[in-house]
N, C-alpha and C positions, 0 to 999 in steps of 0.2 A: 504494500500500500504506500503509496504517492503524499506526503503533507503537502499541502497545497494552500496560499492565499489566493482568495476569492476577493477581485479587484470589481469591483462594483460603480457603475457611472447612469444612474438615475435622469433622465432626462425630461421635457414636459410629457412628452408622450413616447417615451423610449424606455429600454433599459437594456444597458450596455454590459458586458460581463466577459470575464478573464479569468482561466484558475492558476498561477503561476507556480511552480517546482518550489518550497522553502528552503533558503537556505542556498538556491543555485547562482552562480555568478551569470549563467545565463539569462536573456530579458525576453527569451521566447514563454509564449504560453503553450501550457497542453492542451485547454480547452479554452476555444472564443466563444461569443454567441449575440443575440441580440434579440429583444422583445418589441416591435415596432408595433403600430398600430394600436397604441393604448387608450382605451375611451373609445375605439372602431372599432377594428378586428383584428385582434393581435397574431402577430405572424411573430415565427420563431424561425430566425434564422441560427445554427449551430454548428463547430468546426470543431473536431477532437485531430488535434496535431500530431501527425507522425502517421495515423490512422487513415490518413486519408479519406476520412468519414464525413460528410458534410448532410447538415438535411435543411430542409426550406420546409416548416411545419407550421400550416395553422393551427392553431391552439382552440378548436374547437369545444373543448369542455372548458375553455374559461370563457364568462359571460360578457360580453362586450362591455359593460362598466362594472368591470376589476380593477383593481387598484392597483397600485407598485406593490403597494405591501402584499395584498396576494397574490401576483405572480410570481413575489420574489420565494412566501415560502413554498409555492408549487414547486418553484425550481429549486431550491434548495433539497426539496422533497424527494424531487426526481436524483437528484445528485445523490443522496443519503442511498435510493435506493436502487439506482440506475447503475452506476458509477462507483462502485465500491473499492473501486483502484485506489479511488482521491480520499482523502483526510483532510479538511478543512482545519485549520490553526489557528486560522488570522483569515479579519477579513477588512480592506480600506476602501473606502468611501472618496470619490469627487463628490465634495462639499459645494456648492457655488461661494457662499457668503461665512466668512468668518468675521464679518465685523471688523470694529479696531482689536478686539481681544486677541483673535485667533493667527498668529503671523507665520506659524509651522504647522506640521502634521502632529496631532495629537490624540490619545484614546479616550476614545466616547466612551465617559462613564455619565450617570444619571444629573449629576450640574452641568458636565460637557451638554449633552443631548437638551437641556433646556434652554442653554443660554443661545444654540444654533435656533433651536423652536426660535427663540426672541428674532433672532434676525429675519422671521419671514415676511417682513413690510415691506425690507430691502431688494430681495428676490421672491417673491409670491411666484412666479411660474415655475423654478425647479425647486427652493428652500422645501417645502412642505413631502415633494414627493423624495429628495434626497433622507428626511428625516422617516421619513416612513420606511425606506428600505432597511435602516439602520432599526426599527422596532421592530420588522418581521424577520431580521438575522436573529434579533435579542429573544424574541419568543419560540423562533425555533432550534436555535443552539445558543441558549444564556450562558455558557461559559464560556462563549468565542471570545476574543479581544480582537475589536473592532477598532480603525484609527480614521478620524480626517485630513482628508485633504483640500484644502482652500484653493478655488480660483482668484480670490483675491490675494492672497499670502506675499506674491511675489511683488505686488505691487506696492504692500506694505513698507517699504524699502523707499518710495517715494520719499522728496525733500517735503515737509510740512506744508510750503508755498501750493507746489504740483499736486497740491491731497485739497484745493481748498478751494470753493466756488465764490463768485463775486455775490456774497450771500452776507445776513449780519451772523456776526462772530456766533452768535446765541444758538444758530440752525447748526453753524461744524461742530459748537461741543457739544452737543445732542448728536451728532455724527452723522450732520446731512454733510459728506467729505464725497472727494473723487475716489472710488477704490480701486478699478481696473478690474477687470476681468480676463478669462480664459491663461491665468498667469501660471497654472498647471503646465500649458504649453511651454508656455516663455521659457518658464525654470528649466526645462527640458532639453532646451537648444545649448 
């Protein structure tokens, strides 16, 4: 059996997914997949690496308005009993919004997990479904350690001026700021 991090990327009507090797200096996955058509008709696209296995599956027993959180534990479901190569250890999170708090990748424990909830004014179309996927990993394997990672994080780094709108002072320390987005990317390059 396989230890694996399950790299999780929540999207408004997506959900993105990786099981990576723990522990290996390689950046391949064994397993890709993807859950599109969320709130339609969700289609499962999925890639077991090395396998050569690929399948393009509608998800016919999930009900057209399912949630993140329950495709995620179907699939986890399916994983648990599909899949029994893989061992799950860890699992991280594409966070959209970390606020000013959040400038690294850190584990979502129960103040973690509410103070991202807080941020959903900031991001309302991913914040909400990113926190959801992270309750249906916690419900269906509560002793995973789960981590965030911020698309703004990178831009946290910004000079104070570059973080600040032509706004009165009273709105940025309440934290109407520039944050930058998709800086998961950036960090990357």
């Amino acid at each position: 059996m396989t230890d694996v991090i399950v790299v999780v990327n929540a999207g408004s009507s997506s959900l993105k997914f990786g099981l990576y090797a723990a522990g290996s200096d390689t950046a391949e996955p064994l397993v890709t997949g993807k859950v599109t058509g969320i709130g339609r008709r969700p289609v499962l696209d999925a890639r077991v690496e090395g396998d050569g296995v690929a399948a393009t599956t509608p998800l016919n027993d999930i009900p057209i308005d399912a949630t993140h959180e329950w495709i995620t534990a179907q699939l986890l479901g399916r994983l648990a009993n599909g899949y029994t190569r893989y061992k799950p250890v860890a699992a991280e999170h594409r966070v959209v919004h970390g606020g000013r708090e959040f400038d690294a990748p850190i584990i979502i424990d129960a103040t973690v997990r509410g103070k991202l909830e807080g941020f959903t004014p900031l991001a309302p179309l991913h914040q909400p479904h990113n926190i959801a996927v992270v309750d249906a990993i916690t419900k269906v394997m509560p002793e995973l350690p789960q981590v965030a990672c911020f698309d703004t994080s990178f831009h946290r780094t910004q000079p104070r001026l570059a973080q600040l709108f032509a706004l009165p002072r009273t709105l940025s320390d309440d934290g109407i700021i520039r944050y930058g987005f998709h800086g998961l990317s950036y960090g990357h390059l």
